[in-house]
C-alpha positions in Angstrom: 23.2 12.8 9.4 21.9 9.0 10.0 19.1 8.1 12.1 20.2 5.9 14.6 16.7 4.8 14.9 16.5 1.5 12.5 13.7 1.8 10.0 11.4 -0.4 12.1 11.6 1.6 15.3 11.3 5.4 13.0 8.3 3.5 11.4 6.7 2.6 14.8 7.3 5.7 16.0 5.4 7.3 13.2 2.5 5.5 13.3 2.1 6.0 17.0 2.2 10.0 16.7 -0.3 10.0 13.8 -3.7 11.7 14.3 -5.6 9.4 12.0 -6.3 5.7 12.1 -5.3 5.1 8.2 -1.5 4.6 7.8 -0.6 4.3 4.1 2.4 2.4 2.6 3.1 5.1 0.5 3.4 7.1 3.8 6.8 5.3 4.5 8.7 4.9 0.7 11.3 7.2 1.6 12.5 5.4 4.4 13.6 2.1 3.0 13.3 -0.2 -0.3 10.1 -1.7 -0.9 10.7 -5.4 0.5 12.2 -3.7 3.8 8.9 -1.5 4.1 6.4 -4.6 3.0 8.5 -6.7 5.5 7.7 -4.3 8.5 4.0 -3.7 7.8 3.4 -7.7 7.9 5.8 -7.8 10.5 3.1 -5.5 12.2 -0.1 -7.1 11.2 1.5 -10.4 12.7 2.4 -8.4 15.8 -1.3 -7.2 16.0 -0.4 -3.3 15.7 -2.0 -2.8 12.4 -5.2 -4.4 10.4 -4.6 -5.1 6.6 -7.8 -3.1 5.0 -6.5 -3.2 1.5 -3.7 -2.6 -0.9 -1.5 0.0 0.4 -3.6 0.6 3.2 -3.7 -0.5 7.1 -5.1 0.9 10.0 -4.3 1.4 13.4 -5.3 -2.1 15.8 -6.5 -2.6 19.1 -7.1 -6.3 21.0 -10.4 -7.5 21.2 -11.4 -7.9 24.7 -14.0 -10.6 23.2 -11.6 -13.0 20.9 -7.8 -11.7 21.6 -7.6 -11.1 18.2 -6.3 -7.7 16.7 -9.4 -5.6 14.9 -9.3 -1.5 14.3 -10.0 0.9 16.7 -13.3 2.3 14.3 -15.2 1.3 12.5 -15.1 0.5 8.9 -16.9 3.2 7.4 -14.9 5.4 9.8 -11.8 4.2 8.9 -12.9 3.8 4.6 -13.9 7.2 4.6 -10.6 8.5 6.1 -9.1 6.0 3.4 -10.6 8.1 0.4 -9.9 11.2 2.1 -6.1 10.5 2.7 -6.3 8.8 -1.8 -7.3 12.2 -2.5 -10.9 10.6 -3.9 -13.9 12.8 -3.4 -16.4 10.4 -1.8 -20.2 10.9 0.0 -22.3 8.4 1.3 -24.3 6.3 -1.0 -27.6 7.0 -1.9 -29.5 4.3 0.9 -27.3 6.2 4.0 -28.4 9.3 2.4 -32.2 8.1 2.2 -32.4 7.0 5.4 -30.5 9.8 7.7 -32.9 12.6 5.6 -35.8 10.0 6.5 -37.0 9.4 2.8 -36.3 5.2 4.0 -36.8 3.3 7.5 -34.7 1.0 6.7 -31.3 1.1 7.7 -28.4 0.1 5.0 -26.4 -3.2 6.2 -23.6 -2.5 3.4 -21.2 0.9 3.7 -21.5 2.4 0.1 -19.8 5.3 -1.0 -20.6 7.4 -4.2 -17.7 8.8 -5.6 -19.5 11.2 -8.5 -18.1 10.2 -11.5 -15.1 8.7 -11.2 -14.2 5.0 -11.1 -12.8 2.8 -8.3 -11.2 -0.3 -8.2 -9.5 -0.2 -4.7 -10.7 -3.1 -2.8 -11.1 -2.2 1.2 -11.9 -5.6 3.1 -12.4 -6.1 7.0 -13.4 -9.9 7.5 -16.3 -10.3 5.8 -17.2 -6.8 5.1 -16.4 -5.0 2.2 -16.7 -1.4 0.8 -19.1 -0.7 -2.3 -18.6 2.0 -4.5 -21.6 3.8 -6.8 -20.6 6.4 -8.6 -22.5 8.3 -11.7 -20.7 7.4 -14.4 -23.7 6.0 -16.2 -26.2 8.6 -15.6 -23.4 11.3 -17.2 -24.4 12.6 -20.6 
């Protein structure tokens, strides 16, 4: 039987009753072509419902009391570290978080960093000015 929902309403629907804060494109391929899907997330980044964090990925938005402007509901590491849990990507902190929340450093990191063991990453996750670093052991591995 048809929805009589269109795909724009089932879609915002969807993302409302989600737990998380990440919604992923690939979250929404059964329920229209492509274009149609691509059409509604900018549709809802325009509309200030979503935040653009990366390819693929968007998170849930909020309206700055300060500037008016849509920004997400967490934070950025928050929301990157939900990201790579949702991509399946075994991630920790990087090695200056991890320094300075055992207290081996004072100083406190300015850039989120994630290790991701030994595996590679390209994905790009951007908010503003801020970007997401990866380390990873690849080199150290024997």
């Amino acid at each position: 039987m048809k929805s009589r929902l269109s795909i724009r309403d089932r879609m915002i629907r969807s993302i409302t009753m989600r737990r998380g804060e990440i919604v992923l494109r690939s979250d929404f391929e059964q329920m229209g072509s492509q274009s149609q899907i691509s059409r509604i997330f900018s549709d809802f980044v325009k509309e200030g419902r979503l935040v653009r964090l990366g390819h693929g990925v968007f998170a849930k938005a909020r309206i700055s009391s300060l500037t008016g402007k849509p920004v997400p509901r967490e934070p950025l590491e928050v929301l990157a570290e939900e990201t790579l849990r949702r991509l399946h990507i075994d991630a920790q902190p990087g090695q200056a978080q991890r320094d300075y929340a055992s207290g081996k450093s004072t100083q406190v990191p300015v850039q989120s960093t994630f290790n991701t063991g030994c595996r590679r990453i390209s994905r790009k996750l951007i908010l503003g000015n801020r970007t997401i670093r990866y380390e990873n052991n690849y080199s150290a591995r024997s």
